[in-house]
C-alpha positions in Angstrom: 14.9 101.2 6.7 11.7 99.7 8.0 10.5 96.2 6.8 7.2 96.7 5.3 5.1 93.2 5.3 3.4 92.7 2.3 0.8 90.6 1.3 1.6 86.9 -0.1 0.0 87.1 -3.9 0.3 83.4 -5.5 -1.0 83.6 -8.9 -2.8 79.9 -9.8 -4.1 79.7 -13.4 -7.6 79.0 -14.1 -8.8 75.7 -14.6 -9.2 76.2 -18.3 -5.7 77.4 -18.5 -4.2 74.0 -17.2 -5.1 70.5 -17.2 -6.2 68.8 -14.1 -2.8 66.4 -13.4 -0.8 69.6 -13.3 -3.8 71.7 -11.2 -3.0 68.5 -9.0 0.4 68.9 -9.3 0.6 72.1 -8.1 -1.7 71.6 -5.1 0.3 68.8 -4.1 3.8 70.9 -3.9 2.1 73.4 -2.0 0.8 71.3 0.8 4.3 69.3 0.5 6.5 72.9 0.5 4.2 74.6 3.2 5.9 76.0 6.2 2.6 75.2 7.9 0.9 72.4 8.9 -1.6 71.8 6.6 -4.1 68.7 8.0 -7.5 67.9 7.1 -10.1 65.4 8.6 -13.5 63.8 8.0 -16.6 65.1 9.6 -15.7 62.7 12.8 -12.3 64.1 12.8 -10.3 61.2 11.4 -7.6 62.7 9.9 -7.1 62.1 5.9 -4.3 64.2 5.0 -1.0 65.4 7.1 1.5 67.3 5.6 5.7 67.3 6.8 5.2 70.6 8.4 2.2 68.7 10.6 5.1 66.2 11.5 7.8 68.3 12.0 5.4 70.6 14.5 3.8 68.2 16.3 5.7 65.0 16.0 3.5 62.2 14.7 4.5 61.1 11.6 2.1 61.0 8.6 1.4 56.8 9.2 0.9 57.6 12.8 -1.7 60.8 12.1 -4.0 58.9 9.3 -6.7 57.2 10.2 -6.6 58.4 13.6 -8.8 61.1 15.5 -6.6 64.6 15.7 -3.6 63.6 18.1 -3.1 67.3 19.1 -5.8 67.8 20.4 -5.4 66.7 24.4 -8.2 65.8 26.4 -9.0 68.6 28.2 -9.5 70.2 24.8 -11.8 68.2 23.4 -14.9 70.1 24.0 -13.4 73.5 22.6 -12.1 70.9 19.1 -15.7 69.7 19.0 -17.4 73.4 18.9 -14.7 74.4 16.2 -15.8 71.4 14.5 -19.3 72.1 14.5 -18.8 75.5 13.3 -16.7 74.4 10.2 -19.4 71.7 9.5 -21.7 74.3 9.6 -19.7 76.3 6.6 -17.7 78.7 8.8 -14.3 79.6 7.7 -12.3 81.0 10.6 -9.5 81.7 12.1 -8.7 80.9 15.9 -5.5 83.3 16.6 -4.3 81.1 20.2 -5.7 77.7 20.4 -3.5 75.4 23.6 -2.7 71.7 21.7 -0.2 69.0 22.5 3.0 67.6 20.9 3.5 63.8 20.6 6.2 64.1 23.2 3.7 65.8 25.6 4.7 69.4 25.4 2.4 72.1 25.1 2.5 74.2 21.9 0.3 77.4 21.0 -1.2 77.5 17.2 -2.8 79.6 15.4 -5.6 78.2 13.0 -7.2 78.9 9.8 -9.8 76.4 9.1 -12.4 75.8 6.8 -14.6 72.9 5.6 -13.5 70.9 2.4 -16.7 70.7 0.1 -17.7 68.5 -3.1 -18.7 70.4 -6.0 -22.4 69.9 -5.6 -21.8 72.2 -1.8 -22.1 69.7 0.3 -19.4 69.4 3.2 -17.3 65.8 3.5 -14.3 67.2 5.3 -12.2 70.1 7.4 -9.1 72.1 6.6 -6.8 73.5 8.9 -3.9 75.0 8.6 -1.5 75.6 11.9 1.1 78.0 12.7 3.2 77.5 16.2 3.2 80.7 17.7 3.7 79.4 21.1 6.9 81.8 21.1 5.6 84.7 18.8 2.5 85.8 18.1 1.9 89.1 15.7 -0.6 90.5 13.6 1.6 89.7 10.6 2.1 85.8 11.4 -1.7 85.5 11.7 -2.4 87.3 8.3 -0.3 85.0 6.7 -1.6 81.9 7.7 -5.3 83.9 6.8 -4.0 84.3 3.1 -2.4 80.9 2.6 -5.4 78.9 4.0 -7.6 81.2 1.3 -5.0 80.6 -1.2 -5.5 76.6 -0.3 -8.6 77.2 -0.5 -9.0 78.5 -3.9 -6.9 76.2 -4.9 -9.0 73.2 -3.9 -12.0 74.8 -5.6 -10.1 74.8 -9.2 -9.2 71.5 -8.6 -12.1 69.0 -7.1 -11.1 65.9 -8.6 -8.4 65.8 -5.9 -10.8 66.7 -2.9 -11.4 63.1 -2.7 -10.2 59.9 -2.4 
């Protein structure tokens, strides 16, 4: 029998339905539960949020990650982080299928990236979401849709909940 992927369908009640701690709630255990790294940053690319997944595929701990400019991104790299940047401060969601980053012990690693900008609820941009997949040792169509659907589903999620956008 052949496996058929389907599509991931997370069903998050509307805002009226629940009340904000538990819309918070909910946001928070997904980020927490994610296989992925989930990461955000500020329009500099200080990093506000790092999720376990983040630590366990790259290596830096949360303490080490906040406050700090992306780690993964190596030197060489920087000019291709700052275009992607731009792009995402410019209201772009995207997804970058093979992006070449760095682990904390040096190694190279391949991601995949779904990232879009983090905005307040007057539209205006004060922050970047990405969400990370290793695929330095697979890469298929069906890894890269999920990480496409789970970065929307973060995304909507973020939307029914703005009072936890910010700090």
């Amino acid at each position: 029998m052949m496996n058929v992927e389907r599509p991931i369908s997370i069903s998050i009640p509307d805002a009226e339905e629940i009340d904000r701690p538990a819309a918070s709630r909910i946001l928070a255990t997904l980020i927490e539960a994610s296989p992925l790294a989930i990461v955000t940053f500020d329009p500099e690319g200080v990093v506000t949020m790092w999720n376990p997944a983040a630590e366990r595929i790259f290596g830096w701990s949360e303490n080490e990650a906040l406050g700090s400019r992306l780690p993964f991104v190596p030197a060489e790299k920087q000019e291709e982080f700052l275009a992607l940047r731009r792009r995402a401060l410019l209201g772009e969601v995207f997804t970058e299928p093979e992006l070449h980053r760095r682990r904390a012990d040096g190694s190279p690693i391949v991601v995949s990236v779904s990232t879009s900008p983090l905005r307040r609820p007057d539209g205006t941009i004060y922050g970047i979401m990405s969400i990370l997949m290793d695929v330095t040792d697979h890469k298929s169509a069906a890894d890269e849709e999920v990480v496409r659907q789970l970065a929307r589903k973060v995304r909507e999620a973020l939307d029914s909940a703005p009072q936890i956008r910010e700090k």
